[in-house]
RONUGU-840050 format. One record per atom (N, C-alpha, C): atom name; y, x, z. Coordinates in steps of 0.001 Angstrom, whole numbers. Layout:
<atome:CA | v:Y | u:X | w:Z>
...
END
This chain:
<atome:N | v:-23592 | u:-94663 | w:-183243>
<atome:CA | v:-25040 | u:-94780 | w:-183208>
<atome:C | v:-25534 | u:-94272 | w:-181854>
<atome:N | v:-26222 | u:-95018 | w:-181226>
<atome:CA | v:-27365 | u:-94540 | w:-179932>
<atome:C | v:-28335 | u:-93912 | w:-180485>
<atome:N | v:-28139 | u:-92937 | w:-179118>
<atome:CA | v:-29231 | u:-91925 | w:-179240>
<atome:C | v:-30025 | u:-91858 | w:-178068>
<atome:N | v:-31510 | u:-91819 | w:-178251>
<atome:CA | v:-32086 | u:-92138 | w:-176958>
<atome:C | v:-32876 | u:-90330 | w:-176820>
<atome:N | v:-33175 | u:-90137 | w:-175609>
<atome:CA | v:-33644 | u:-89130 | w:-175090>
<atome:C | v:-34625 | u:-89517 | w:-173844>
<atome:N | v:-36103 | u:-89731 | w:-174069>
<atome:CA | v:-37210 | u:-89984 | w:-173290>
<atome:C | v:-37580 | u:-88821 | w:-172490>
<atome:N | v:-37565 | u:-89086 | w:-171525>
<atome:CA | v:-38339 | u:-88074 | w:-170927>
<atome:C | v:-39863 | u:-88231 | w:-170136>
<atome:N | v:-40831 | u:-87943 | w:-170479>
<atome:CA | v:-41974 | u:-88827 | w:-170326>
<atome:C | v:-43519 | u:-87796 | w:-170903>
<atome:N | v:-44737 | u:-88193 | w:-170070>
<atome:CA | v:-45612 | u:-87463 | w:-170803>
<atome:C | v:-45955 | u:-87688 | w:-172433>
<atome:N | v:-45228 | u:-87065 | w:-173246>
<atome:CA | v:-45335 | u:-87052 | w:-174945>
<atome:C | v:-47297 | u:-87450 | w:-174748>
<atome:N | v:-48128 | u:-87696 | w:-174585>
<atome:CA | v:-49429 | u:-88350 | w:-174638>
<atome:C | v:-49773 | u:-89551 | w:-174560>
<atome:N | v:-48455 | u:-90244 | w:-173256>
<atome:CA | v:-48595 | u:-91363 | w:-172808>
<atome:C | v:-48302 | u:-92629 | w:-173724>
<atome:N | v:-49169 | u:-93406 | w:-173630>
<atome:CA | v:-49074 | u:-94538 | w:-175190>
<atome:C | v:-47927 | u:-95406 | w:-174840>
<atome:N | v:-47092 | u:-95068 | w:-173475>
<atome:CA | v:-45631 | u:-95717 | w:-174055>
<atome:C | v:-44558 | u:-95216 | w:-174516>
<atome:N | v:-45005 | u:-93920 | w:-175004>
<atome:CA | v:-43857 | u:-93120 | w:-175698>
<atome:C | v:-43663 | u:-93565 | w:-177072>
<atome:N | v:-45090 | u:-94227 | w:-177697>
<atome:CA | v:-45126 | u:-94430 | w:-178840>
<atome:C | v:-44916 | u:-95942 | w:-179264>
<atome:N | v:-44986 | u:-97424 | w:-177754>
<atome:CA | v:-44454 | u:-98089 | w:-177999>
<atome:C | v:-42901 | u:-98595 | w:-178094>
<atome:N | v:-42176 | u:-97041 | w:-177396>
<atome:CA | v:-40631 | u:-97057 | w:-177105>
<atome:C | v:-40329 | u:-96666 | w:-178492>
<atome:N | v:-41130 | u:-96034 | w:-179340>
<atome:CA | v:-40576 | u:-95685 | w:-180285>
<atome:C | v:-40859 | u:-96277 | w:-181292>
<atome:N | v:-41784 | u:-97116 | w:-181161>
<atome:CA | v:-41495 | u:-98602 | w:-182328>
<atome:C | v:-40337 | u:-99454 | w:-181870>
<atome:N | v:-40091 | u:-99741 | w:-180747>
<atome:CA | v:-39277 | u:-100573 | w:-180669>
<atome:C | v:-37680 | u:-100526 | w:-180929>
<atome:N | v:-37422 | u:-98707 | w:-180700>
<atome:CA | v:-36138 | u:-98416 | w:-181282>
<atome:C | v:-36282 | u:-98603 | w:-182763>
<atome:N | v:-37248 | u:-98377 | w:-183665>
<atome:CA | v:-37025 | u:-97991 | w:-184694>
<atome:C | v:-37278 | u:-99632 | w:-185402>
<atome:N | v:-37378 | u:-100362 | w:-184153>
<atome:CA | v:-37058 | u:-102059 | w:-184756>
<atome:C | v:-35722 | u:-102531 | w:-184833>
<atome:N | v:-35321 | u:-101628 | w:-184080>
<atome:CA | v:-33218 | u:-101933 | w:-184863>
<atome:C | v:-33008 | u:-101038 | w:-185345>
<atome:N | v:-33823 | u:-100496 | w:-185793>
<atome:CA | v:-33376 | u:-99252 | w:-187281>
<atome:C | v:-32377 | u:-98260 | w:-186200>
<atome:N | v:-32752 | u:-97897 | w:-185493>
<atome:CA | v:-32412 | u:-96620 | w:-184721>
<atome:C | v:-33125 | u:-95486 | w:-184422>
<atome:N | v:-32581 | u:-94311 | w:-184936>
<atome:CA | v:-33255 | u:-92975 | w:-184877>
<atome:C | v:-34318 | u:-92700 | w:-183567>
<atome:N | v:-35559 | u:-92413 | w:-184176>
<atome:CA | v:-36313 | u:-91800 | w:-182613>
<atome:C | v:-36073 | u:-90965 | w:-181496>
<atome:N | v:-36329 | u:-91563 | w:-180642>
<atome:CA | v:-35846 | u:-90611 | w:-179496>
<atome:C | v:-36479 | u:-89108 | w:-179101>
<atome:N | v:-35700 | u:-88363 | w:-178656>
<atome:CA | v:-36252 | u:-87079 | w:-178326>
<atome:C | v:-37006 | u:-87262 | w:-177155>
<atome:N | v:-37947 | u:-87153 | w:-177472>
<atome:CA | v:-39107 | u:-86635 | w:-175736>
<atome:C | v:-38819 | u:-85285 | w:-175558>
<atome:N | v:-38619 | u:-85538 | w:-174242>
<atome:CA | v:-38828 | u:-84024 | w:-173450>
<atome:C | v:-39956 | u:-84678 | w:-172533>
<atome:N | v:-40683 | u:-83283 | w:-172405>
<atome:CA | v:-42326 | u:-83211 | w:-171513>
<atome:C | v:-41994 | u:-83184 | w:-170274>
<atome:N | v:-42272 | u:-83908 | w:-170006>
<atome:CA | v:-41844 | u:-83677 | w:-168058>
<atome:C | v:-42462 | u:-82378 | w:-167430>
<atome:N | v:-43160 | u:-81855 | w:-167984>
<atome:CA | v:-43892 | u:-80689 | w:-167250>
<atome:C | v:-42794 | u:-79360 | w:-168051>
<atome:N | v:-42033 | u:-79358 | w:-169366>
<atome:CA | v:-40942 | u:-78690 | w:-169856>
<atome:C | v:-39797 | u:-78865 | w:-169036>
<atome:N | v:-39295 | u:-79635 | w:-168279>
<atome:CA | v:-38386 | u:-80148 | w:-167742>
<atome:C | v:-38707 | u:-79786 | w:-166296>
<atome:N | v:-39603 | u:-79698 | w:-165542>
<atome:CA | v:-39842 | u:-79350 | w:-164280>
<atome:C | v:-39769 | u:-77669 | w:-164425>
<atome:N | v:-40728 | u:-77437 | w:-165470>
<atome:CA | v:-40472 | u:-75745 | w:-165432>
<atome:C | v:-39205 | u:-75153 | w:-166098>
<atome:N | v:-38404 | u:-75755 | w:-166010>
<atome:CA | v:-36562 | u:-75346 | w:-166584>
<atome:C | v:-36714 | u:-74640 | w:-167725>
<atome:N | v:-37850 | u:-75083 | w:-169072>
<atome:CA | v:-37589 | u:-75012 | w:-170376>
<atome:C | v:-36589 | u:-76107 | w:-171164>
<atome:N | v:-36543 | u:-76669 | w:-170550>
<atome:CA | v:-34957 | u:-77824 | w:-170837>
<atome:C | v:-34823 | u:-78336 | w:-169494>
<atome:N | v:-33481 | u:-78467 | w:-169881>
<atome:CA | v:-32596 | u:-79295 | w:-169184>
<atome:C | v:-31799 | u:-80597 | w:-169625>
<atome:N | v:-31095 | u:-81506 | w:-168488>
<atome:CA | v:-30478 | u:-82679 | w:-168693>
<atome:C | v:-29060 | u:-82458 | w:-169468>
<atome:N | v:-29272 | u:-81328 | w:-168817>
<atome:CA | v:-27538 | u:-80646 | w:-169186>
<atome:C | v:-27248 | u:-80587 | w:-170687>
<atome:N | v:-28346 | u:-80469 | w:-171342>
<atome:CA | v:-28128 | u:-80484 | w:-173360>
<atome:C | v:-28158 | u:-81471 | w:-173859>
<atome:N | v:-28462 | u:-82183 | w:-173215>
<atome:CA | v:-28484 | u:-84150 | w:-173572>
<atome:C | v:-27386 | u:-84657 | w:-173124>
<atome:N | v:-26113 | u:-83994 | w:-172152>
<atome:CA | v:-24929 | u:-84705 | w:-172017>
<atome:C | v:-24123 | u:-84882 | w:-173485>
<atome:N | v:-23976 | u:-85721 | w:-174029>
<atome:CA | v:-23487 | u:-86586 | w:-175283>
<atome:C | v:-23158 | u:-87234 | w:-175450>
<atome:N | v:-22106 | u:-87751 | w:-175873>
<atome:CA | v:-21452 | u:-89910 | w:-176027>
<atome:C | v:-22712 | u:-89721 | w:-176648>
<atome:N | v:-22495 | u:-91513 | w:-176348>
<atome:CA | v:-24072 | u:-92101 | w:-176830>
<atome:C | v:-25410 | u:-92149 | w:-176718>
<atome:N | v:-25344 | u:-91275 | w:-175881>
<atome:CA | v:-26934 | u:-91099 | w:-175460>
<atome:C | v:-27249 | u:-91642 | w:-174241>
<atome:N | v:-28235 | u:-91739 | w:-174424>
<atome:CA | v:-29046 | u:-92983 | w:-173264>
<atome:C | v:-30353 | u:-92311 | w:-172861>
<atome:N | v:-30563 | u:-91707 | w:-171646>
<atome:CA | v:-31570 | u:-90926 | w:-170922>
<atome:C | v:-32938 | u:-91793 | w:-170085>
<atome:N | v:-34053 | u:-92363 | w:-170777>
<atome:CA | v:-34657 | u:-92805 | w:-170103>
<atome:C | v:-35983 | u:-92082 | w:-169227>
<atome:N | v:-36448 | u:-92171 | w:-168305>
<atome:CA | v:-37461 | u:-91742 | w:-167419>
<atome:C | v:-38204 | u:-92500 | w:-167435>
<atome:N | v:-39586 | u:-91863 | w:-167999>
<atome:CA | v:-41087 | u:-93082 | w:-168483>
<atome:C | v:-41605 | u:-92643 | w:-166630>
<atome:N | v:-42557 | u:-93497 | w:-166746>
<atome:CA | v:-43624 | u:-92931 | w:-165332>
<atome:C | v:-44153 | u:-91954 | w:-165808>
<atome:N | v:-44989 | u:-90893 | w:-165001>
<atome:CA | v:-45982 | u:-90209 | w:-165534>
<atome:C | v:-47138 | u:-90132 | w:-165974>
<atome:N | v:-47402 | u:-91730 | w:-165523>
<atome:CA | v:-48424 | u:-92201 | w:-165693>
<atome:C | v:-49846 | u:-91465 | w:-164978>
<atome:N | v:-50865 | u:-91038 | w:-166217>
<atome:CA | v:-51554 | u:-90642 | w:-165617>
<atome:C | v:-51979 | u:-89544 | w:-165381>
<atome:N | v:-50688 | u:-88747 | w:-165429>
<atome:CA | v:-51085 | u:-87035 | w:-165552>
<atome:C | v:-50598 | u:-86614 | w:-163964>
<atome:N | v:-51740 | u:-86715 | w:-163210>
<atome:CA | v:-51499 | u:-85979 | w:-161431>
<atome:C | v:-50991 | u:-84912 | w:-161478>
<atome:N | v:-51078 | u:-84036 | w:-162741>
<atome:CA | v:-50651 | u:-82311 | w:-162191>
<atome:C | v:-48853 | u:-82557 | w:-162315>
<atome:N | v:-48357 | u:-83165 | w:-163282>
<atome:CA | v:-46886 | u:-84015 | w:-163596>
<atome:C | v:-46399 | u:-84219 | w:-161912>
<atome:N | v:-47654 | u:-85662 | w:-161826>
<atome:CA | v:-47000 | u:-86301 | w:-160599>
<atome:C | v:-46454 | u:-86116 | w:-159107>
<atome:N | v:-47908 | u:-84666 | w:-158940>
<atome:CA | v:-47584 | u:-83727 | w:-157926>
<atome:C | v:-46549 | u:-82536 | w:-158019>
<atome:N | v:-46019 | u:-82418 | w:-159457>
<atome:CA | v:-44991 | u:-81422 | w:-159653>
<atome:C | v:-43879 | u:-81858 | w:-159336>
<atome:N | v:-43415 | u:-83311 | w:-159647>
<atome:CA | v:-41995 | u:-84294 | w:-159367>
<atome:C | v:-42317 | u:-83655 | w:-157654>
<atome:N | v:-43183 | u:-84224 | w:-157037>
<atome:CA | v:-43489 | u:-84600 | w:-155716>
<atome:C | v:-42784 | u:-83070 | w:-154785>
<atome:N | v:-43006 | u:-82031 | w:-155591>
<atome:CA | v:-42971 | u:-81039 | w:-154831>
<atome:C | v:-42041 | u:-80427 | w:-155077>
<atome:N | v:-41490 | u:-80863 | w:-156109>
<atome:CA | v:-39694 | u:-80278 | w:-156278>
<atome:C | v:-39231 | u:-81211 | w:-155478>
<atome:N | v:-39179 | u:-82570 | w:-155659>
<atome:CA | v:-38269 | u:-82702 | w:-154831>
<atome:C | v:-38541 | u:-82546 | w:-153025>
<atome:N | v:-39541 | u:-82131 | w:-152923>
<atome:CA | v:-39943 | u:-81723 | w:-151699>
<atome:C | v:-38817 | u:-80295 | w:-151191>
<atome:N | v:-38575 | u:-79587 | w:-152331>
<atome:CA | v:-37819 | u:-78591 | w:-152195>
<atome:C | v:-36128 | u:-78959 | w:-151414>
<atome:N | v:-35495 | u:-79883 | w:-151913>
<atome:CA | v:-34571 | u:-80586 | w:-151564>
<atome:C | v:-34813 | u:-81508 | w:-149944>
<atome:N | v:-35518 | u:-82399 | w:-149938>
<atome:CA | v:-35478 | u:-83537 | w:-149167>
<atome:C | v:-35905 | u:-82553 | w:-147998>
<atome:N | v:-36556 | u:-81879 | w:-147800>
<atome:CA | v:-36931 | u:-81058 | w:-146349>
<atome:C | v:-36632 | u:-79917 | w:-146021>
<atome:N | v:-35657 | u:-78955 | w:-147072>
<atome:CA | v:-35459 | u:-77912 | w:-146898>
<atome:C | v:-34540 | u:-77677 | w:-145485>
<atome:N | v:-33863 | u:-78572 | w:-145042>
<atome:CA | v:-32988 | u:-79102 | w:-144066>
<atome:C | v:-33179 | u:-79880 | w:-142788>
<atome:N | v:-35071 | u:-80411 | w:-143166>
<atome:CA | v:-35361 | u:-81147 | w:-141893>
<atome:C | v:-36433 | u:-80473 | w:-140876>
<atome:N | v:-36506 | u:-80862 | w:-139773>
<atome:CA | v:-38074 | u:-80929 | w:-138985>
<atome:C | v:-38981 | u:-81828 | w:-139833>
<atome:N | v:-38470 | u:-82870 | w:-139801>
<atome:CA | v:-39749 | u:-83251 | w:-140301>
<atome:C | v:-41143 | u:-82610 | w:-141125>
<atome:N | v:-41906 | u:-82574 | w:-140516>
<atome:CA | v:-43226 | u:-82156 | w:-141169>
<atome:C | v:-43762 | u:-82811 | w:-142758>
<atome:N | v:-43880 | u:-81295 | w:-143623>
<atome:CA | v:-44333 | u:-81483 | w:-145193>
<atome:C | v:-44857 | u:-80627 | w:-145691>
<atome:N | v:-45299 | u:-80531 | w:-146821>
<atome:CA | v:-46167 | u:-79730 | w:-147688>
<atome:C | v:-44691 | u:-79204 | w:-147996>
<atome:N | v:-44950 | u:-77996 | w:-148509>
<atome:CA | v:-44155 | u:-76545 | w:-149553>
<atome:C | v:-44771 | u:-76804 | w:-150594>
<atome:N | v:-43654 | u:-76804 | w:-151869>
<atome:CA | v:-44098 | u:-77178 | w:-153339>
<atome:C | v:-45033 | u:-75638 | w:-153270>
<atome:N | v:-45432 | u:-74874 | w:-152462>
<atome:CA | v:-46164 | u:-73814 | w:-153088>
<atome:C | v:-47361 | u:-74296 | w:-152784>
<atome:N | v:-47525 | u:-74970 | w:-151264>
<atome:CA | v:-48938 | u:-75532 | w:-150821>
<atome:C | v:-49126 | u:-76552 | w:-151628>
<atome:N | v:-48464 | u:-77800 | w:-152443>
<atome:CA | v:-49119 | u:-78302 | w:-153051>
<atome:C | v:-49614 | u:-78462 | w:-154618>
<atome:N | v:-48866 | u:-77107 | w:-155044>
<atome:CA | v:-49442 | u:-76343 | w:-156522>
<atome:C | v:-50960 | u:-75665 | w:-155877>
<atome:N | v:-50738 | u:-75152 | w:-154784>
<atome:CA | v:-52313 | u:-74132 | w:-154437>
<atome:C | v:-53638 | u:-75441 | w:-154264>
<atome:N | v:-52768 | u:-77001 | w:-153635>
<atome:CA | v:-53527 | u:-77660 | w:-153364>
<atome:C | v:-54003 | u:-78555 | w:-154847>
<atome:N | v:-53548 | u:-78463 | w:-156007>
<atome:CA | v:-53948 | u:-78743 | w:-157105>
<atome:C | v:-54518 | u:-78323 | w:-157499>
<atome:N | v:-54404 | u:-76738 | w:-157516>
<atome:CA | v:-55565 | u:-75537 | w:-158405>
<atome:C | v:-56864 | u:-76050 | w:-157611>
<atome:N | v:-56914 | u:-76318 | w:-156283>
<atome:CA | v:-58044 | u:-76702 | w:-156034>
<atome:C | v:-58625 | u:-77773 | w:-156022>
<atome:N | v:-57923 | u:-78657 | w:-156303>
<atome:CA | v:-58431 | u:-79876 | w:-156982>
<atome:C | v:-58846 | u:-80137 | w:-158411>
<atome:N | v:-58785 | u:-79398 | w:-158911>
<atome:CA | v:-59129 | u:-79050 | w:-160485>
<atome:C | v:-60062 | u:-78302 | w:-160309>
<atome:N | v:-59774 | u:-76966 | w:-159758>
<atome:CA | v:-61462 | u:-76343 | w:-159645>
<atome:C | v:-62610 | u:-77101 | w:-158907>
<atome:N | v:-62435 | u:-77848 | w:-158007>
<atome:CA | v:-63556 | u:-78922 | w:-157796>
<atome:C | v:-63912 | u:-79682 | w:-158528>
<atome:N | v:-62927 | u:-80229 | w:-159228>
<atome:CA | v:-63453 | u:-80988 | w:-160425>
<atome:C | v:-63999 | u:-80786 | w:-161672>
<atome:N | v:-64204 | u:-79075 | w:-161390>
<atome:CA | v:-65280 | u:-78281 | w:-162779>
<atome:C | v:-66660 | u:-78199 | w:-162420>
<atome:N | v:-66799 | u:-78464 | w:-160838>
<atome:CA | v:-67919 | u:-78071 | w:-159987>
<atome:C | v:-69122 | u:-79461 | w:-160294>
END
């Protein structure tokens, strides 16, 4: 039996069309993990290594605080090593808080 493991914003309305569609070949629902659980290392990929399992990555759709979190981890990697000029995942968490507090204003 396949086992699927989503990883995806649990809000986003294609979590809930992936999960009609498994459960149209009579296959068990898949586990969502929250992408924002998964960025802050409350799970990992590493507990989902399993025969049979099948790891998919939804978009984030429309959650920016998600999208800028991918953005700035892997910012951690891709430039830790270069000149090239970039934001620090710290400048662009500080640059979110303030984009949210403007958007209370």
């Amino acid at each position: 039996m396949l086992n699927f493991i989503l990883i995806a914003n649990p809000e986003n309305r294609r979590v809930g069309f992936f999960q009609q569609a498994i459960a149209h070949f009579n296959l068990p629902p898949a586990t969502v993990v929250d992408y924002a659980d998964l960025i802050a290392g409350k799970q990992t990929l590493e507990q989902f290594n399993i025969p049979n399992t099948i790891i998919r990555f939804d978009s984030p759709e429309k959650n920016f605080d998600v999208d800028k979190a991918i953005i700035a981890e892997g910012s951690r990697e891709i430039f830790s090593t270069s000149s090239h000029q970039h934001i620090s995942a710290e400048a662009a968490t500080k640059l979110a808080q303030t984009e949210r507090e403007e958007r209370r204003i």
